[in-house]
N, C-alpha and C positions, 0 to 999 in steps of 0.2 A: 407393505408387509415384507422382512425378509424371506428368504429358501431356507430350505435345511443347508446348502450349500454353505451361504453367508452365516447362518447361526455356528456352520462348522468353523469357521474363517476365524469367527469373534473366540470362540476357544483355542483357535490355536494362534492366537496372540496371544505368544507367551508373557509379554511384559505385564498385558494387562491383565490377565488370568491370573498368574501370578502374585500379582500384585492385589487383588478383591481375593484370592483362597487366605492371600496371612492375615489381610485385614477383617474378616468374616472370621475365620479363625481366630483373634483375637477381640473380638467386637462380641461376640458371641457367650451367653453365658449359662451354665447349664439354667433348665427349666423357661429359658425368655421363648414367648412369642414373637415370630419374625415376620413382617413381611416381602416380599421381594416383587417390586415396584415394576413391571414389566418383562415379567419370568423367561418371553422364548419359551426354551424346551427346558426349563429349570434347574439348569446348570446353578444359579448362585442359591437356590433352594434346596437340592441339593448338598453343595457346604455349608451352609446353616443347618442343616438334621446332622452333618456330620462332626459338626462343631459342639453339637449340646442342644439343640432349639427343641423346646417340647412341643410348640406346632407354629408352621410357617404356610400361610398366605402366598402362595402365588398367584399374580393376577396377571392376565397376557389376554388382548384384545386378538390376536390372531388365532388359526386353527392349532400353532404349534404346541399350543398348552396338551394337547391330547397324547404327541410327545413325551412332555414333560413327566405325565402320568406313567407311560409305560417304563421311563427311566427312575422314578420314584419305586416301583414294583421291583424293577431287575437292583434297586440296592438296599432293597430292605424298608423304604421309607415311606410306602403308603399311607401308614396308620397318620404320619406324622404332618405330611404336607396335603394342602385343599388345595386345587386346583378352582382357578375362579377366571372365568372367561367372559372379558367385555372390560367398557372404558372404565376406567378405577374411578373415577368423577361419577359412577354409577352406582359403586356398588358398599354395602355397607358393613361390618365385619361384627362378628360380634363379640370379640376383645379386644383390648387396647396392647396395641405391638411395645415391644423395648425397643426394636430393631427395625428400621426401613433401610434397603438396599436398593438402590435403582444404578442404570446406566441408560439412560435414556436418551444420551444424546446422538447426535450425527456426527459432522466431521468438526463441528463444537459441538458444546453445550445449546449455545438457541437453534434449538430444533425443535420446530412443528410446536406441539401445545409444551413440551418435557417440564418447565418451569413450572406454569400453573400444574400440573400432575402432581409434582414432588410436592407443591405446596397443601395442595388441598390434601393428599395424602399424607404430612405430616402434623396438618390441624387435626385431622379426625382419624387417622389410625393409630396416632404415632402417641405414648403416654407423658406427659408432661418429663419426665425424667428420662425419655428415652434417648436412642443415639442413631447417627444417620451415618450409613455409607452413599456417597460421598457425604465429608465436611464440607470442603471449599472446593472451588475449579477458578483457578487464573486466568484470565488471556491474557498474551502477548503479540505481540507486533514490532515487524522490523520490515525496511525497505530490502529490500533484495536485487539481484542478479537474476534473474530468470530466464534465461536467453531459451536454452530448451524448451521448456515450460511453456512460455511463451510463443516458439515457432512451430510450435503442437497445437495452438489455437490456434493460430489465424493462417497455417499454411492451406490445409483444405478448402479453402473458401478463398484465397487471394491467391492462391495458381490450380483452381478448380481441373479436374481432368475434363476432356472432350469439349476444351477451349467453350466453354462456359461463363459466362460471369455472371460469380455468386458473392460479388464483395461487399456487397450494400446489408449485409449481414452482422460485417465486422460491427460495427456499431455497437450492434446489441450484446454479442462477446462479449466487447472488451468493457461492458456494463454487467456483465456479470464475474459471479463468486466462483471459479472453479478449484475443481479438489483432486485429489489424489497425487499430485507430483510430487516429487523427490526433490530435495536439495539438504545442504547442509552448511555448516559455521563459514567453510569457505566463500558460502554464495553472497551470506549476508555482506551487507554494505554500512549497515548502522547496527548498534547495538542494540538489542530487542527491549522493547517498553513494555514493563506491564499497567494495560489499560481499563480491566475491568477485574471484577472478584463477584463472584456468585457466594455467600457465606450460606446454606443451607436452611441451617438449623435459624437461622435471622428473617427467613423470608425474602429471599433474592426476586429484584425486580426483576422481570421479563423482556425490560428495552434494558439501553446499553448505550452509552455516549462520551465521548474522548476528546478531548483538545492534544494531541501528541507531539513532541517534539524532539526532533530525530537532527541526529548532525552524524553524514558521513566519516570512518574514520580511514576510508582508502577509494580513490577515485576507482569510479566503474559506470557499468549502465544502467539505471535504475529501468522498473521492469513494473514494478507496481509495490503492494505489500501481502508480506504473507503472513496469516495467523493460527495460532495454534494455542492449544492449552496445558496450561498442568494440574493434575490434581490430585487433595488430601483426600485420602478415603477416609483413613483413619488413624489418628495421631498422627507416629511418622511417617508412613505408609501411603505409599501414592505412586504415580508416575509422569512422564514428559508425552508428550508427542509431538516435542520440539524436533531443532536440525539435531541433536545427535543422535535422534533415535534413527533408523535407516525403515524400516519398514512399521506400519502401526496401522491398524482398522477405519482408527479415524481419519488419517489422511490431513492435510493442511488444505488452507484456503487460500488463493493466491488473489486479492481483490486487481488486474492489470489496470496499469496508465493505457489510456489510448495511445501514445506514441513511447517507444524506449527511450531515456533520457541521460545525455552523459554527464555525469556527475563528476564535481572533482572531491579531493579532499578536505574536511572542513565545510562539505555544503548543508544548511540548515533547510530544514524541510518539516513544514506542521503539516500534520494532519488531523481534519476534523471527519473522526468513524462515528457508525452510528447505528444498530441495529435494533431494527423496530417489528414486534410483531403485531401480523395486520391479521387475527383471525387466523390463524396456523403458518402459513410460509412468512419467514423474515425478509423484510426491505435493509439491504442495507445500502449503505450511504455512506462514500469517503471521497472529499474532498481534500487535493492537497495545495497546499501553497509549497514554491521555492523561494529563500531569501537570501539576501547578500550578507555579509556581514555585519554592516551596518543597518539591515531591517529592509530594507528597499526589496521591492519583488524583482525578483532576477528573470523571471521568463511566465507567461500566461500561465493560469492558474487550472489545474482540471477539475470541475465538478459532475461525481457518477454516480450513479445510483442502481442498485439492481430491477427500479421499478422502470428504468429506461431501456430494457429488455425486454417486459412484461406486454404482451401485444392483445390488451383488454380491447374491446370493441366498446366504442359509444353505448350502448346499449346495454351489456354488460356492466359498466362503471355504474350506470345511469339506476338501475337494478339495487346494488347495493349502496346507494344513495340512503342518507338517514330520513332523508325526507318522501324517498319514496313509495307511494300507494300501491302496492302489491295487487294482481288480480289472477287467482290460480289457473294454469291452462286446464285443458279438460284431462291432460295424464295427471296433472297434477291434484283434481278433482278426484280423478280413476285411486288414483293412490291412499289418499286423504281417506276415501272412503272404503278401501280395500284395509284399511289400519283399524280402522271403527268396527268390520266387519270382525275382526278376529277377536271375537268375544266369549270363547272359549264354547260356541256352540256350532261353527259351521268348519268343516276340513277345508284344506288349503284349494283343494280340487272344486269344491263347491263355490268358495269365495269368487277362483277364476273364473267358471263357469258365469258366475250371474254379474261378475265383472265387465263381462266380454258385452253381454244385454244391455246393460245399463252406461256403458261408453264406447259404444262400438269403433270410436274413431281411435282413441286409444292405445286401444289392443289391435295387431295384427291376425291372431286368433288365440284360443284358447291355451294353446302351449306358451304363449309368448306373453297370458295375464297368470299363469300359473309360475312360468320366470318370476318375475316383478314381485307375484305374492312371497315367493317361496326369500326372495330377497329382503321384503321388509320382513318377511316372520325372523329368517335368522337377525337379525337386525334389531328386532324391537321386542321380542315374545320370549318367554323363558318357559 
C-alpha cells in the first residue's frame, strides 16, 4: 500500500499527470459512466467529473479511498463519484462503464495481479463499445553501461564496514531486478528493442517472453540490461519512462550480469527475458548469450533468474506444491472458525472472547483474538 507521501510523488509527475489529465479530458464524454481502476486518493476520478463523466466508480483497495471522498467534497463532486473500497475481482457495479482508467503498474507494467485486474475489469465493467486508458504499454530493452548503478549494488556488501564479510550475498543481488537508477542515451550500448506490447483492449497475457538480439554500436562495459516502458493512453497521447526522461515514478529495471563485461564494437549479444507470474510477484528470467561474428560463443554464457534470490524454505515450497495435503494449524482452525462466527449475530468482542476458550493455544489473550478478528472483519465483512 502507498503513503499519502508517494500518492503525493505520483501527482507531481508531471509527465505523467499531464499526460492521463489530456487523455481523460479527451477520452471523456459528456454523460459516460467511468471507472477509475485503482483510485488512491482519486485524483483520475476527479478529472473524469471534471471532464463530463455523469458518474465515476472509484475503486481502491487501500484506506486512501476515504481521502478520495474528502477531495470529491472540497471540489464539488460528491453527488458524482462512489467510492468503493476492496479488490475490484470482488466487487460488482451496477452499470456498464464507457470508460476504464487504471495505472496499476509498478516500475512496469507486470506488477503484482495489475493484468488479471484490468482484465477482469474490462470483461464485466467495461461496455462492449467502451474505451480504456491505457490502450497499449511497450517494453523495451537495451544493454547498458551501468557502472554507477552497479557499484551502488554491490559495494555495501563486498567492502562491508567493521571488516565483516557479507559477500556471499552478491549472488542473490546480482539475481535480482533492481529499480530506481538513472541513466541515459549516453549509457546505452545497443540500441533499445522493443520486446513486448500489452494491447489492453485485446486481453494482454500476464507472462512475457523474448528471444532479443542486440549488437553493440560503441565498445564499453556491459553492466546487465535495462527496462522500461512506453505508453498509449489514449490515441496520441502517452509517455516514455525511457533514458530521455531524467526523473519518472516508475523508475527503470536494471536486470545485472554477475560480472561487467567489456564489450567491443559490433558485439552481438541474444537475450532470452522472461517474466512470469507466479501468484502475485513476477519471476523474471534473462539469460544472455555473447557471439562472434560468425555465430561461435565468444565467452560463457550467464543464466539468472530472480527466483535465485528467492530464499523459500523446503517446507515452504513443499506447502505450495499442487500435490500437497493441506492440514489447518490450530490458528489456522482459530481463524477459520472466527470467520464462520461473524454471522451477523455475535460483536467482534464476543467472537474474541469465546475464541480465546475454544483455542487457547492460539490466542495469546483476549486482546490479541480481538486483533486477529478485527483483521479478518475489515477484510472479509462489509
Amino acid at each position: 500500500m502507498y503513503s499519502l507521501h508517494e500518492y503525493g510523488q505520483m501527482i507531481a509527475d508531471k509527465g505523467r499527470t499531464e499526460a492521463y489529465a489530456e487523455a481523460i479530458a479527451r477520452a471523456v464524454r459528456p454523460g459516460d459512466v467511468a471507472v477509475d481502476l485503482g483510485s488512491g486518493v482519486g485524483f483520475f476520478a476527479l478529472l473524469a467529473c471534471r471532464a463530463g463523466a455523469r458518474r465515476v466508480y472509484a475503486i481502491e483497495a487501500a484506506d486512501a479511498v476515504q481521502w478520495g471522498k474528502q477531495f470529491a467534497a472540497a471540489n464539488g463532486f460528491s453527488d458524482r463519484i462512489e467510492f468503493l473500497q476492496g479488490d475490484s475481482r470482488q466487487i460488482n457495479l451496477p452499470e456498464s462503464a464507457n470508460l476504464l482508467i487504471s495505472d496499476l503498474r509498478g516500475a512496469l507494467p507486470f506488477f503484482r495481479d495489475a493484468i488479471p485486474s484490468i482484465e477482469d475489469a474490462r470483461q464485466r465493467f467495461l461496455a462492449p463499445d467502451g474505451r480504456l486508458i491505457p490502450q497499449l504499454d511497450k517494453l523495451y530493452a537495451a544493454i547498458v553501461d551501468a557502472t554507477m548503478p552497479y557499484a551502488t549494488i554491490m559495494e555495501p556488501w563486498r567492502n562491508s564496514p567493521c571488516e565483516l564479510d557479507l559477500s556471499s550475498i552478491l549472488p542473490a543481488l546480482l539475481n535480482t531486478g533492481h529499480g530506481g537508477g538513472r541513466f541515459s542515451k549516453s549509457d546505452l550500448l545497443t540500441e533499445p528493442q522493443e520486446w513486448c506490447r500489452l494491447e489492453y483492449a485485446m486481453g494482454p497475457s500476464k507472462r512475457a517472453a523474448a528471444n532479443i538480439q542486440f549488437r553493440t554500436f560503441r565498445p564499453g562495459t556491459g553492466h546487465g540490461i535495462w527496462i522500461w516502458f512506453d505508453t498509449q493512453l489514449f490515441e496520441d497521447i502517452g509517455f516514455t519512462t525511457g533514458p530521455e526522461v531524467k526523473e519518472t515514478i516508475y523508475g527503470r529495471i536494471l536486470l545485472p550480469w554477475p560480472e561487467p563485461v567489456s564489450l567491443k564494437e559490433g558485439q552481438r549479444i541474444e537475450v532470452e527475458l522472461h517474466a512470469d507470474s507466479v501468484g502475485g510477484p513476477y519471476i523474471w528470467r534473462w539469460d544472455t548469450h555473447f557471439r562472434e561474428e560468425n555465430g561461435q560463443a565468444w565467452r560463457d554464457s550467464f543464466r539468472q533468474s530472480t527466483f535465485q534470490s528467492a530464499k523459500f524454505s523446503h517446507g515452504a515450497l513443499r506447502r505450495r506444491s499442487a500435490d500437497f495435503v493441506p492440514v489447518l494449524t490450530e490458528q489456522g482452525q482459530a481463524q477459520g472458525w472466527m470467520l464462520q462466527a461473524m454471522d451477523g449475530k455475535r460483536s467482534l468482542e464476543e467472537i474474541a472472547r469465546e475464541g480465546v476458550g475454544r483455542f487457547p493455544r492460539a490466542f495469546r489473550d483476549e486482546d490479541d483474538a480481538l486483533r486477529v478478528a478485527g483483521e479478518l472483519s475489515e477484510k472479509f465483512t462489509q
